[in-house]
One Martini backbone bead per residue (centre of mass of N, CA, C, O) as a GRO file, in nm:
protein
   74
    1UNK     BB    1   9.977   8.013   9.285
    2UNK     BB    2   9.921   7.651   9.289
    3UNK     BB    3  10.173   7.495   9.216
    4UNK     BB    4  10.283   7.244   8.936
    5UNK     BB    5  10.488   7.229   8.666
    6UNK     BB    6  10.505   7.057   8.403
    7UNK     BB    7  10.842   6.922   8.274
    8UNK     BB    8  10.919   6.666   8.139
    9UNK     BB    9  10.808   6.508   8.402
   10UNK     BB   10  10.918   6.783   8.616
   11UNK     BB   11  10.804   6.913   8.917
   12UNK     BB   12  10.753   7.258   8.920
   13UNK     BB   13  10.751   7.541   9.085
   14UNK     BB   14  10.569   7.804   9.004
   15UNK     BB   15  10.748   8.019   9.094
   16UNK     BB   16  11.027   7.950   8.974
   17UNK     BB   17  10.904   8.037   8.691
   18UNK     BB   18  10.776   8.317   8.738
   19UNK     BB   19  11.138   8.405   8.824
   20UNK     BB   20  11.270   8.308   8.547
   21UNK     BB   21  11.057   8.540   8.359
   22UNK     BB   22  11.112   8.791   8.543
   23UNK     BB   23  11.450   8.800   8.447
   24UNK     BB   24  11.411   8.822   8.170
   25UNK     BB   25  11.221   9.086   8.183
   26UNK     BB   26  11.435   9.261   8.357
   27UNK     BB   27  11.673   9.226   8.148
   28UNK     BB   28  11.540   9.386   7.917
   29UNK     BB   29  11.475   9.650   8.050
   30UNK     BB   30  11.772   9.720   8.083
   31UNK     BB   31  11.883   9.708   7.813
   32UNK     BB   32  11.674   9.944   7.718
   33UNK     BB   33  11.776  10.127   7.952
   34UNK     BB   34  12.081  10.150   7.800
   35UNK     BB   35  12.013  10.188   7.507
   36UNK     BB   36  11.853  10.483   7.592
   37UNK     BB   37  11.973  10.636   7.859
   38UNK     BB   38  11.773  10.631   8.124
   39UNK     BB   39  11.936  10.636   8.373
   40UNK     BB   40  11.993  10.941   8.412
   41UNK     BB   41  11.708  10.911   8.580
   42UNK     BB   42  11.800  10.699   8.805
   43UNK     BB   43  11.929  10.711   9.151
   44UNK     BB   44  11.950  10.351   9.131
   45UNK     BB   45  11.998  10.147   8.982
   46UNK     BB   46  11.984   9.849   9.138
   47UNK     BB   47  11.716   9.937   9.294
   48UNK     BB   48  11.525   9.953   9.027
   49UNK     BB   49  11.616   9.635   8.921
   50UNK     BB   50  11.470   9.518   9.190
   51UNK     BB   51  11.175   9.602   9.117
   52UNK     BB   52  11.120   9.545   8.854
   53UNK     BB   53  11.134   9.246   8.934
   54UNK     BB   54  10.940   9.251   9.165
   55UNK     BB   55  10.674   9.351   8.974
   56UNK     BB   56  10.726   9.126   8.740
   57UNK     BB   57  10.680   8.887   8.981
   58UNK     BB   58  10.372   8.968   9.048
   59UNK     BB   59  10.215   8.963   8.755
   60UNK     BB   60  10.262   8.667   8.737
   61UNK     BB   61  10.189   8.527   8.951
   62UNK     BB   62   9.886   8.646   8.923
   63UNK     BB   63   9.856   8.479   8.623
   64UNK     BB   64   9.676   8.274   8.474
   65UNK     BB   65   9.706   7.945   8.444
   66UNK     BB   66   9.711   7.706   8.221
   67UNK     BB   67   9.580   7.374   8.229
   68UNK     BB   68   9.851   7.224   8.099
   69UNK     BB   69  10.056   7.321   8.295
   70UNK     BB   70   9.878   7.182   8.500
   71UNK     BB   71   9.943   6.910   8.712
   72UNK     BB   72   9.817   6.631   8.824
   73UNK     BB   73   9.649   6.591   9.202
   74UNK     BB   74   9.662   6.227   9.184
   0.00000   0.00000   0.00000
C-alpha cells in the first residue's frame, strides 16, 4: 500500500484513509459486543479493542486498492 488516494483533488496518504476505514470498523465490533454482552468474556477491554483495531488495519492496508482511487504519480 503506496501511494496517495486522491479525494476531491486532495492527495491523502494511503495508511491514512485505512486507519479511518479501520477505526469505524474497530469502533461497530465494539458497540456489537457491548450490545450482546460479550466483553464478560473478555479479561482486558480496552487491551482487546486496541488489538481488535490493529489486525482491522493490517487486513485493510493489505487489500488491493482499485485503480480509480489511486491518483497518477505523473
Amino acid at each position: 500500500m503506496i501511494g496517495e488516494i486522491n479525494i476531491a483533488g486532495v492527495y491523502v496518504s494511503s495508511a491514512l484513509v485505512a486507519a479511518v476505514i479501520a477505526l469505524a470498523g474497530a469502533f461497530a465490533v465494539q458497540r456489537a459486543m457491548t450490545w450482546l454482552r460479550l466483553y464478560r468474556f473478555v479479561w482486558h477491554p480496552a487491551l482487546f479493542d486496541a488489538a481488535v483495531f490493529v489486525i482491522a488495519w493490517a487486513l485493510i492496508a493489505h487489500a488491493p486498492l482499485p485503480p480509480e482511487l489511486l491518483g497518477s504519480n505523473v
